[in-house]
C-alpha positions as CSV (number, residue, x, y, z in Angstrom):
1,X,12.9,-5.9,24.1
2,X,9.7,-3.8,24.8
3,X,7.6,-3.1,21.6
4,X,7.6,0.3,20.5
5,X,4.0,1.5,20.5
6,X,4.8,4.6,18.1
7,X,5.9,2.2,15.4
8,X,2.6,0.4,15.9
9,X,0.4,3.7,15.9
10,X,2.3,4.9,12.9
11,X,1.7,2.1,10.8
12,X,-2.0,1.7,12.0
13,X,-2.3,6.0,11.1
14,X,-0.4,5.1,7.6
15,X,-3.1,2.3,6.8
16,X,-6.2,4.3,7.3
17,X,-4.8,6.7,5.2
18,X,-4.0,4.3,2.3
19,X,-8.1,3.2,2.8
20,X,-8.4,7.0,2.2
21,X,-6.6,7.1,-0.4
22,X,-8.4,4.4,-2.1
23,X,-11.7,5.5,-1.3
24,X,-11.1,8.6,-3.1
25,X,-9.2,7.2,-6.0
26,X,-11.1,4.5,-7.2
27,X,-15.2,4.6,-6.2
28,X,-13.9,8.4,-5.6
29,X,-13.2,9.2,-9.4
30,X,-17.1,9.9,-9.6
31,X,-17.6,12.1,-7.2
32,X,-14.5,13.9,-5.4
33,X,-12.6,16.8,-6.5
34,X,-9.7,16.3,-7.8
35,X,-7.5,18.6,-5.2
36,X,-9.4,16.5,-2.6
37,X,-8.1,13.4,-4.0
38,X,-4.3,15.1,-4.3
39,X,-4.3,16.1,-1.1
40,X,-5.0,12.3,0.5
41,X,-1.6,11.6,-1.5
42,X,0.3,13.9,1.6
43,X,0.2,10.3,3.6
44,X,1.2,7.3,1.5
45,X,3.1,4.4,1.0
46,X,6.4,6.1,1.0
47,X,5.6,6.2,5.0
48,X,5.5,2.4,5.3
49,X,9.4,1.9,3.9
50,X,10.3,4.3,6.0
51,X,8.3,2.4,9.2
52,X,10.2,-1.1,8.0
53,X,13.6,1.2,7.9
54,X,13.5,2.2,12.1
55,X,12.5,-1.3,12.4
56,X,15.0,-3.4,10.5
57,X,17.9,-5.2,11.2
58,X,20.8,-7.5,9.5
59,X,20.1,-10.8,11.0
60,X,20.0,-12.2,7.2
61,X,18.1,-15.8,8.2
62,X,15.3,-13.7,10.4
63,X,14.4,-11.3,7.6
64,X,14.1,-14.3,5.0
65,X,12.1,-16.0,7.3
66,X,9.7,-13.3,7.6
67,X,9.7,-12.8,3.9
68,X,9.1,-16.5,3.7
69,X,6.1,-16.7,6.4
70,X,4.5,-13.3,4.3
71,X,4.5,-14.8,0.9
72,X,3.1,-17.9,1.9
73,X,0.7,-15.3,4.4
74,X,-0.3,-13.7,1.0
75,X,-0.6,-16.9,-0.8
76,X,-3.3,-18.3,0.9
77,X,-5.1,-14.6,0.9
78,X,-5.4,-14.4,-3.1
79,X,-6.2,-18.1,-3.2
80,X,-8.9,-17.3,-1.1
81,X,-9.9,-14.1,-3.2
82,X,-9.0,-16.4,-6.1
83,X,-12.4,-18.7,-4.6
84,X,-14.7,-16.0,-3.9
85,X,-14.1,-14.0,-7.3
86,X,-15.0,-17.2,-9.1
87,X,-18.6,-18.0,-7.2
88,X,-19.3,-14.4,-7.5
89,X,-18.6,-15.0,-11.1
90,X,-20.5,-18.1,-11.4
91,X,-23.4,-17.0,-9.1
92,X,-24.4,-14.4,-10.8
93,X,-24.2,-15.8,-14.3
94,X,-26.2,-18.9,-13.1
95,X,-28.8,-16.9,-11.9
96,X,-29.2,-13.4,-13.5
97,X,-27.4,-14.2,-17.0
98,X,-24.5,-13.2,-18.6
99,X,-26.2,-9.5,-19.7
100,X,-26.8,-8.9,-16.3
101,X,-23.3,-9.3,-15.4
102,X,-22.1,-6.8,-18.3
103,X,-24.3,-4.2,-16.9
104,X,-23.7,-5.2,-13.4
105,X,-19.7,-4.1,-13.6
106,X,-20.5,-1.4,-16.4
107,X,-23.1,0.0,-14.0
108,X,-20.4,-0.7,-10.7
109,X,-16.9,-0.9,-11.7
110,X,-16.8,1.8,-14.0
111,X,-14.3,1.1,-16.5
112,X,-13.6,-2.5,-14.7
113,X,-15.7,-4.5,-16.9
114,X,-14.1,-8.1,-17.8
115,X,-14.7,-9.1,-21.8
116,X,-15.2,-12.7,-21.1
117,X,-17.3,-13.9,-18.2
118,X,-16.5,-17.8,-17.9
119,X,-18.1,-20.1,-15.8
120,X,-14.5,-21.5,-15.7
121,X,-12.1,-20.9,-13.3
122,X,-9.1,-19.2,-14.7
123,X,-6.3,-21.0,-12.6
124,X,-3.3,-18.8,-15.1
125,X,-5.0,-16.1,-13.2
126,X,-4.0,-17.3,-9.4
127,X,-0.3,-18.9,-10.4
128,X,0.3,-15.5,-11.5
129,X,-0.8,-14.1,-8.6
130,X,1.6,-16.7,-6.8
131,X,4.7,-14.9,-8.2
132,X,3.4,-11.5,-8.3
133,X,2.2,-11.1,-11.8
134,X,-0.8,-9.1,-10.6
135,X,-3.3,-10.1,-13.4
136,X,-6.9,-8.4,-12.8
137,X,-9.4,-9.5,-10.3
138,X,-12.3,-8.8,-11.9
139,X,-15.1,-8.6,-8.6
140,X,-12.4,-6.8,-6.7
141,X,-10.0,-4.5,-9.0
142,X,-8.5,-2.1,-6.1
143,X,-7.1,-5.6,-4.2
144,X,-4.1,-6.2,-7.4
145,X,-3.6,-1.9,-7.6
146,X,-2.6,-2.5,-4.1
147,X,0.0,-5.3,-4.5
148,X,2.6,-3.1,-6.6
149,X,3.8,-2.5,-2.8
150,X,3.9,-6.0,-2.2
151,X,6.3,-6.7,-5.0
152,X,8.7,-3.3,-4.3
153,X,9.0,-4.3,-0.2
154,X,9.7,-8.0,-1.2
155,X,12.4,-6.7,-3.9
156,X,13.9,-4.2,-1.3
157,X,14.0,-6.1,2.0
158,X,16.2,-8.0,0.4
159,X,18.4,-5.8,-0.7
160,X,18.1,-3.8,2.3
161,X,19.2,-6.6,4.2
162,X,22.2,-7.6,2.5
163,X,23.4,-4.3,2.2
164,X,22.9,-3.6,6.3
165,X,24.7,-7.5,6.6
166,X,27.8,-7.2,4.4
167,X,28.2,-3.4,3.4
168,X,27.6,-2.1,6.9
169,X,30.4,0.5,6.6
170,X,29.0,1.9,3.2
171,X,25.4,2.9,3.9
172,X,25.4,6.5,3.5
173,X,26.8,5.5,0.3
174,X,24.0,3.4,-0.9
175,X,22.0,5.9,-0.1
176,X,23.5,8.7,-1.9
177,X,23.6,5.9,-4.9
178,X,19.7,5.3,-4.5
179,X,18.5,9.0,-4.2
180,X,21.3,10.2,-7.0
181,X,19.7,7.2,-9.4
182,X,16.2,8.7,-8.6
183,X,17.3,12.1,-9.8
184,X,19.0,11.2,-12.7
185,X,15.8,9.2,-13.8
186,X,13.7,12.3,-12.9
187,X,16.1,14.4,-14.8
188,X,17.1,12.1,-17.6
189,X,13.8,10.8,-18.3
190,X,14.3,8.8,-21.6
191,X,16.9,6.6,-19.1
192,X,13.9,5.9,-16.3
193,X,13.8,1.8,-16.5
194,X,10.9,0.3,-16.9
195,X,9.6,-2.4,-14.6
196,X,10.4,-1.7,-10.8
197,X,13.9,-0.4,-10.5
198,X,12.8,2.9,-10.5
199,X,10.7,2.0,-7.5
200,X,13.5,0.1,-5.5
201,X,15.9,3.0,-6.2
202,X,14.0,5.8,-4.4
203,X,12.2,3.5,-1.8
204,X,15.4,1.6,-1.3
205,X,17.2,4.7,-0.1
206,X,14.4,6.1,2.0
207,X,14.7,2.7,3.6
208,X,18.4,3.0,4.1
209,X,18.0,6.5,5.1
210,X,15.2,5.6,8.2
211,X,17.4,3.0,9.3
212,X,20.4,5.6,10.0
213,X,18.1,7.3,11.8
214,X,17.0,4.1,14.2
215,X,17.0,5.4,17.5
216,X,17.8,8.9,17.0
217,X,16.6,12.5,17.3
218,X,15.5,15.1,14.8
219,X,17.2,18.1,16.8
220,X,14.4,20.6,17.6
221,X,15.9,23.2,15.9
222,X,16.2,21.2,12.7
223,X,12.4,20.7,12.6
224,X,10.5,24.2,11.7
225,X,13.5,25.0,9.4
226,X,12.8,22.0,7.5
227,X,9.1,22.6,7.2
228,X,9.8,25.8,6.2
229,X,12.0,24.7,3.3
230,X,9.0,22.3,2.4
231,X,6.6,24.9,2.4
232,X,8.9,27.4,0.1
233,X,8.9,24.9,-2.6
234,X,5.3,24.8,-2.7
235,X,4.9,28.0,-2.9
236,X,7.8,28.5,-5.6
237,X,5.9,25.6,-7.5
238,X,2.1,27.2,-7.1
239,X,3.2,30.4,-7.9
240,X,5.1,29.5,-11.1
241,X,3.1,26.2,-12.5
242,X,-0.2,27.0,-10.5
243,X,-2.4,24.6,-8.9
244,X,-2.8,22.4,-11.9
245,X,0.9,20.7,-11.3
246,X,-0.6,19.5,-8.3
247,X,-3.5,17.9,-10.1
248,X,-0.7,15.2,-11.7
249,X,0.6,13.9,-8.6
250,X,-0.9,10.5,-9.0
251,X,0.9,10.1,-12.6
252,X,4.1,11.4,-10.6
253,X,3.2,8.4,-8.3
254,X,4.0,5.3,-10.5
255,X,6.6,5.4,-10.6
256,X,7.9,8.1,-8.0
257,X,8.7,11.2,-9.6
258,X,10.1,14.3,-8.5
259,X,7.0,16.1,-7.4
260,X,5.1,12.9,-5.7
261,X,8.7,12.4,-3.3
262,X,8.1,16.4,-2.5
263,X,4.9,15.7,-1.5
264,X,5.8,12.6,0.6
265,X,8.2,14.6,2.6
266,X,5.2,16.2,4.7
267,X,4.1,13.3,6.0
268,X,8.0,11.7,6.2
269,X,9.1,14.7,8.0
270,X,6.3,14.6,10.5
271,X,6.8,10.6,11.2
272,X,10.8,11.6,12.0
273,X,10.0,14.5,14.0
274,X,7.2,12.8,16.5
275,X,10.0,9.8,16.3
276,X,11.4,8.8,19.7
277,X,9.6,12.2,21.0
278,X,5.6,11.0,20.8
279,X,5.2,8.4,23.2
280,X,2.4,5.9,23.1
281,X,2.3,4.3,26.4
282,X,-1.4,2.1,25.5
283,X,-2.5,-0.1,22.9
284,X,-5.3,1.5,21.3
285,X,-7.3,0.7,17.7
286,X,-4.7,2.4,15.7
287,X,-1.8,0.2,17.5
288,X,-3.7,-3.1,16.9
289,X,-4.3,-2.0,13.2
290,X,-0.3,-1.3,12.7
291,X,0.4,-4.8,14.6
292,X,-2.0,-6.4,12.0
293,X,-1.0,-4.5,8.9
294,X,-0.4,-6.5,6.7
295,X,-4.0,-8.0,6.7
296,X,-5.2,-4.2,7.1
297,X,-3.5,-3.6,3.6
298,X,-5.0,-7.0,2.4
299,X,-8.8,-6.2,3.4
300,X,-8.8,-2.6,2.1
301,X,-8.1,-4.1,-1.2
302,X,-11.5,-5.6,-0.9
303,X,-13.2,-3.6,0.9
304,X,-12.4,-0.7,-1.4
305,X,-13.8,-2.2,-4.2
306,X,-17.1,-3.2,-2.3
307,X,-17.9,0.5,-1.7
308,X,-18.6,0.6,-5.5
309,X,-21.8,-0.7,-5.2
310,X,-22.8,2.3,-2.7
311,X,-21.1,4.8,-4.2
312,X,-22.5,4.9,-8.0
313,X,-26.6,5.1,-6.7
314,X,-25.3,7.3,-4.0
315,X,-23.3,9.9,-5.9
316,X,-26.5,11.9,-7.1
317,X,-28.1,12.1,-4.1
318,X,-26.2,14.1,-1.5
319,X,-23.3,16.6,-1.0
320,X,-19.7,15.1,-2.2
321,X,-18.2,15.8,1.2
322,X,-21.1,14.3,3.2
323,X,-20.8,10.9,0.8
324,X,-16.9,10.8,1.3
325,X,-17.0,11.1,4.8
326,X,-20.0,8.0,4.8
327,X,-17.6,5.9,2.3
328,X,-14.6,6.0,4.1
329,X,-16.2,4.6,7.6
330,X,-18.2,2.6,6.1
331,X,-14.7,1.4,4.3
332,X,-13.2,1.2,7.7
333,X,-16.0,-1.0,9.3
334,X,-15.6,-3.3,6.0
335,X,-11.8,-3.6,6.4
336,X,-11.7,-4.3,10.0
337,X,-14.3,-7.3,9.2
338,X,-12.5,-8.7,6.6
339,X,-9.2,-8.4,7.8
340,X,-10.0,-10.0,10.8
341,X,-11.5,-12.8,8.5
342,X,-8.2,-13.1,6.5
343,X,-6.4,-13.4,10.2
344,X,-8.9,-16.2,10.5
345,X,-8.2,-17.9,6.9
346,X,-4.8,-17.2,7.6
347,X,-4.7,-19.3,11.0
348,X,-6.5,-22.0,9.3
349,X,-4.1,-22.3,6.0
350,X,-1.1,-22.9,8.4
351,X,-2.8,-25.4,10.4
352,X,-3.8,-27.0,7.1
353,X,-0.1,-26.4,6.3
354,X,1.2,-27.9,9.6
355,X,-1.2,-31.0,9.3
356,X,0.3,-31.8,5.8
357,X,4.0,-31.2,6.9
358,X,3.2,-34.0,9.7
359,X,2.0,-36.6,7.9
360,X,4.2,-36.0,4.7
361,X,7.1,-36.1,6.8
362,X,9.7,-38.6,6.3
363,X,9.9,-40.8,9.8
């Protein structure tokens, strides 16, 4: 079956938007507007359930496979980061003192300033980041704010699959059960559960809801009626709350609230209408970096965090604008090295891996 490139370019699009995203969130906080920090929210996460949606299936055994092949993927990557957190740790304790260190994250990582610097490796820290307990990384605090996707997709493949397997004939209704749950929550809020089933509900359903639309059309006519529906409730909501509703969209993020899923349906709407319409005959740099996603989402973790160091001497010294355009390439440039270095790692840890299987193996 011949790969389709608009998946690929989608993704690729969807993960330079999230290193947007984080650039102006994290080392952004202390210098970007706030509306310019709202406004990178219009092309999120919501866009990669919907991607894994067009593309999903219900071979049962396939998708568990996968699942298996991306925890382990992700196990050796925080191992790894596990490693080089600690020798940062130790390095510069060793040789600048544990005073230096204090000021080197107060001055850095703003707020992200760990209370005991050990020499010690905390192994608690990577078991828990085995079974998604997201515990801090200290060097590199944007890498474990990423994860919370990790956990959700893992949680909802798997009930997306089993769903699309055995209740095949009942989709729409799992999908009016998902989006109904994610409106009572919104409108009962004292009965919004804690932990991730608020997540799973709305993400769960915009996963079902991409999959009914797996190889189909948004009719033409559909399209600028739909905007314009979009664009009426913004207006209704700046015109009656003002701008400053806008300004909570990241707390209407985690979990998704109301507001944050109106604001995703900009950029959802656009992916549905260009689907199966936008044809992307070549591979290009967006293509590879939505055929490597995964290692994309891993290195902007990283990468995201290393721009602190620019930022905070930088922030004083030049328009806001001109700084956010220099932090996000040079963001880009930093996750394209690294994540081709975790492809690397990666390669390595399942030859490791395979070399252990064959000589543990019973004869």
């Amino acid at each position: 079956m011949k790969r389709d490139l608009y998946i690929d370019f989608a993704k690729g699009f969807a993960t330079m938007a999230i290193i947007f995203i984080h650039t102006a969130f994290w080392s952004g906080q202390y210098y970007i507007p706030t509306e310019w920090r709202v406004l990178s929210l219009l092309i999120d996460v919501p866009l990669f359930f919907a991607l894994s949606g067009l593309t999903s299936g219900a071979n049962v055994e396939k998708t568990f496979y996968r699942l298996l092949k991306l925890q382990i993927t992700y196990m050796i990557f925080v191992t790894f980061l596990f490693f080089l957190d600690y020798f940062f740790k130790v390095f510069g304790l060793n040789f600048f003192g544990l005073q230096w260190m204090q000021d080197f994250y107060s001055t850095f990582g703003g707020k992200y300033i760990p209370q005991n610097i050990s020499t010690d490796p905390q192994w608690q820290n990577l078991g828990n980041w085995y079974i998604h307990s997201y515990t801090n990384c200290d060097t590199f605090p944007v890498v474990m704010g990423s994860f919370w996707y990790l956990k959700v997709y893992f949680i909802l493949t798997v009930f997306g699959v089993l769903i699309l397997r055995f209740f095949s004939r009942h989709i729409i209704s799992f999908i009016i059960l998902c989006f109904g749950l994610t409106i009572v929550f919104n409108l009962f809020p004292w009965y919004y559960p804690s932990g991730q089933v608020g997540y799973v509900a709305f993400y769960l359903g915009l996963f079902l809801l991409a999959h009914e639309l797996k190889g189909k059309k948004i009719p033409k006519r559909w399209i600028p009626i739909l905007y314009g529906i979009l664009i009426a409730i913004l207006i209704f909501l700046l015109w009656n709350f003002g701008k400053d509703i806008l300004m909570t969209m990241n707390k209407a993020k985690f979990p998704p609230k109301l507001l944050y899923i109106f604001w995703s349906c900009f950029s959802l709407l656009t992916l549905f209408s260009l689907y199966n319409r936008l044809k992307i005959s070549k591979n290009n740099f967006l293509t590879y970096v939505g055929q490597n996603a995964i290692f994309y989402y891993f290195a902007q973790g990283v990468s995201s965090s290393l721009v602190y160091f620019i930022v905070v001497p930088l922030k004083d010294k030049m328009e806001w604008w001109i700084l956010m355009i220099v932090i996000f390439m040079i963001n880009i440039i930093l996750a394209v090295i690294i994540a081709e270095l975790a492809k690397r790692i990666d390669a390595l840890g399942w030859k490791v891996l395979s070399f252990l299987r064959d000589k543990t193996a019973l004869p």
